[in-house]
N, C-alpha and C positions, 0 to 999 in steps of 0.2 A: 504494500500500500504506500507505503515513503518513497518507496521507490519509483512510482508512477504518478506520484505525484513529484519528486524532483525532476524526472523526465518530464513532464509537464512543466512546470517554471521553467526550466531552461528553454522553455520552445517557444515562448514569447517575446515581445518586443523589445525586452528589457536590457537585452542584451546591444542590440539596435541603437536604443535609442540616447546609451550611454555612449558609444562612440561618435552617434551624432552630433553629441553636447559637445564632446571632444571640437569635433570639427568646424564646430562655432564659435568657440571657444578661440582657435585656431584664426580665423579669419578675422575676428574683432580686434585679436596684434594685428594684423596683415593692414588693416584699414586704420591700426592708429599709426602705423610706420615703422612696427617694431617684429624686426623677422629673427630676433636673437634670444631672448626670453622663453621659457617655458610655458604649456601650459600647465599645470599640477594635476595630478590625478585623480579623475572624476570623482566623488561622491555620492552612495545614492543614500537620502536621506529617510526615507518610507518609498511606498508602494507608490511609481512612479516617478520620483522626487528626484532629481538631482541636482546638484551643486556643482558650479566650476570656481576654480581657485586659481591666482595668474600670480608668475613670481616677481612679475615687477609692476608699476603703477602706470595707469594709461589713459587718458581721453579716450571719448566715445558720444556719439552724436544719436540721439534715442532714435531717428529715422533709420539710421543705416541701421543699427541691432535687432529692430522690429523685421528688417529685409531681410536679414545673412538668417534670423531666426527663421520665419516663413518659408524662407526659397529651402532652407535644408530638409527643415520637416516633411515638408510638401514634399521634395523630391526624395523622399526615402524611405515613403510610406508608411511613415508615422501616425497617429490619431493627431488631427484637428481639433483637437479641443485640450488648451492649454495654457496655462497661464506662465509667465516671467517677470522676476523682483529680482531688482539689482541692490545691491545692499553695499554698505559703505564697511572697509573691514575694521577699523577702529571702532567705532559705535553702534554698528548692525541696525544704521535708522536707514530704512527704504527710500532711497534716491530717486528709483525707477521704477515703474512694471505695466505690463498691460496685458489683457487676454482674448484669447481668440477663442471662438465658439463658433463652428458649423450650422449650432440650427439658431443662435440668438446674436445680435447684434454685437459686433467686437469690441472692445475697448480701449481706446488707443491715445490714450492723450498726450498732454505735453510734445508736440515733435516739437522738431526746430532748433532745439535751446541744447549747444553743444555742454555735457558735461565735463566741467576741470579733471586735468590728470590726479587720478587719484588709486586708494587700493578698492577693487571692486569685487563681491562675490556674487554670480547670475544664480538665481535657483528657476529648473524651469520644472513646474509640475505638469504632468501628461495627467487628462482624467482618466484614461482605461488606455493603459497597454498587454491589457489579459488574453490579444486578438493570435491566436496559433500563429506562425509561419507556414511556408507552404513547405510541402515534405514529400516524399517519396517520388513518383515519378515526374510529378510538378518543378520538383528541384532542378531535378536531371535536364528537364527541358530548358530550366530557368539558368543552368548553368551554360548549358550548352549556347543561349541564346545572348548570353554575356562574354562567353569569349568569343563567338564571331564579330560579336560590338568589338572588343578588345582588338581585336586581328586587324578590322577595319579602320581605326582610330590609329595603330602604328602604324601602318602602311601610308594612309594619310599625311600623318606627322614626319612621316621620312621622305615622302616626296613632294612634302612643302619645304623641310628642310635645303633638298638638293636644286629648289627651282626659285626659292625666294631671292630676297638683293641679301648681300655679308650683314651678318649680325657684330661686326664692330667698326666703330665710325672713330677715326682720329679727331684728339681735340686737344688743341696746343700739343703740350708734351708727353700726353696719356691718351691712351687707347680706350672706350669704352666697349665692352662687350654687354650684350642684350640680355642674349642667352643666360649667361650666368651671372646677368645685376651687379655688374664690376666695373673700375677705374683703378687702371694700372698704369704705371710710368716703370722707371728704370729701379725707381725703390724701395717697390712692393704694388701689394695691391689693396683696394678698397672697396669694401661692399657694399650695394647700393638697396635701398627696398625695393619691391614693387612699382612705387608711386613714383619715386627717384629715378629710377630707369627711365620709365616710362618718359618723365616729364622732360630729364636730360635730352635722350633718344630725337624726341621733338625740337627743339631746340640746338638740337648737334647738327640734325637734318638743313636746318636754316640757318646755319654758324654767321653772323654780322647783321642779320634783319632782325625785323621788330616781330616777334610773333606776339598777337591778341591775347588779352587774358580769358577773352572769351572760346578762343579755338583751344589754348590749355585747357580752362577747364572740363570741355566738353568733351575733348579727345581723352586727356587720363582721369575723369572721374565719371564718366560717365555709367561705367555699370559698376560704382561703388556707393549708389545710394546719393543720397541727400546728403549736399557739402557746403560749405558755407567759403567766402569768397578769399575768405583769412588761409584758409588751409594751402591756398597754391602760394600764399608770404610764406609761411608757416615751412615749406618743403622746399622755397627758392633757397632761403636763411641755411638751410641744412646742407645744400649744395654747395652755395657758396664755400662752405665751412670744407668740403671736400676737395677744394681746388685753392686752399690758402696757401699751399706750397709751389702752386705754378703762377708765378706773374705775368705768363703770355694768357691769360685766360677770368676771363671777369664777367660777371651776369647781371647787368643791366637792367634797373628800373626803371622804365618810360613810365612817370605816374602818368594817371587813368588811361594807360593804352594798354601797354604789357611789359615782355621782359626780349630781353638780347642777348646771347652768348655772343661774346664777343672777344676774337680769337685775332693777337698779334704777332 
């Protein structure tokens, strides 16, 4: 009887739903600019509950968290009905939360209002993850039909690799490469996030012109949620800081236009 009943808990969501947190978890550094930090390992708190815990302190804008939340669940066949409380880790007073519900109206307030970097713990409760997995020969199909996605997907990625333009652009005395979110020169190399890359990348493309703050924003944030107009100061300032060592190389503020690399 325990026995089939632990066979039973292990064959539902729970298992799921705890690496999903993971990899929300995940993406909340990725979108506050921080690709070096931990996440700490999951907690589940009761029957659906979990906890995520981060080793270092970070901004976070409640529109993007409500997004990277939805798009995972949603994409990973999750239960839709559940709620998320951000919680301050010094005093455990709720900062944040909102909840989603299938058959009743969502609850979603406060966007907009980017929160200061700070220590943050997300609990997200699932209402029912009691829902079986699929098993036996449903699997087999189910597995089968994932690695031809998989087959498909490298095959893809390696003949976009061989057909695309070089993933590294000279700039002044360093090299960026794409690929692996880096600036290198003769005296090592330095690693760039996501948003960095990205934003460089743009910007190395047009080395002496004036790119828009409006073509930035909408080219590197665009499928990162709701951003506020501070965040592309916010990741120039970090740039800069990456290129204090090259004097042929400066990034340019055109107030209310944009910004300029600008390479001597």
């Amino acid at each position: 009887m325990a026995l089939n009943r632990a066979n039973h808990e292990s064959n539902t969501l729970e298992p799921r739903a705890a690496l999903v947190c993971r990899a929300i978890g995940d993406q909340l550094l990725h979108h506050a600019g921080d690709t070096r930090s931990r996440v700490l390992p999951v907690k589940q708190l009761g029957n659906g509950v979990f906890q995520l815990e981060f080793q270092s302190s970070f901004a976070f804008i409640p529109d993007t968290l409500v997004k990277i939340v939805q798009s995972n669940i949603a994409s990973n066949g999750l239960p839709e009905n559940y709620t998320v409380n951000v919680f301050h880790c010094a005093s455990w007073d709720m900062v944040y939360g909102f909840q989603i519900n299938s058959r009743h109206n969502d609850i979603v307030p406060c966007l907009g209002r980017e929160q200061p970097s700070g220590c943050y713990a997300v609990q997200i409760a699932f209402a029912d993850l009691t829902a079986p997995l699929i098993s036996g020969s449903e699997t087999s199909i189910f597995l089968i039909f994932i690695l031809g996605v998989s087959l498909l997907a490298i095959s893809a990625k390696l003949h976009f690799r061989n057909t695309r333009e070089p993933a590294t652009i000279s700039i002044g005395n360093c090299l960026l490469n794409f690929d692996r979110q880096s600036i290198s020169n003769g005296s090592g190399t330095i690693e760039l996030s996501e948003i960095e890359a990205k934003l460089l990348t743009i910007l190395a493309k047009e080395q002496n012109k004036l790119v828009s703050r409006e073509r930035l924003l909408k080219e590197v944030w665009e499928d990162h949620g709701v951003f506020t107009s501070r965040s592309l100061d916010v990741f120039i300032s970090k740039l800069r800081k990456k290129f204090k060592q090259d004097d042929s190389v400066e990034l340019i503020n055109v107030y209310g236009k944009g910004y300029r690399l600008e390479v001597r």
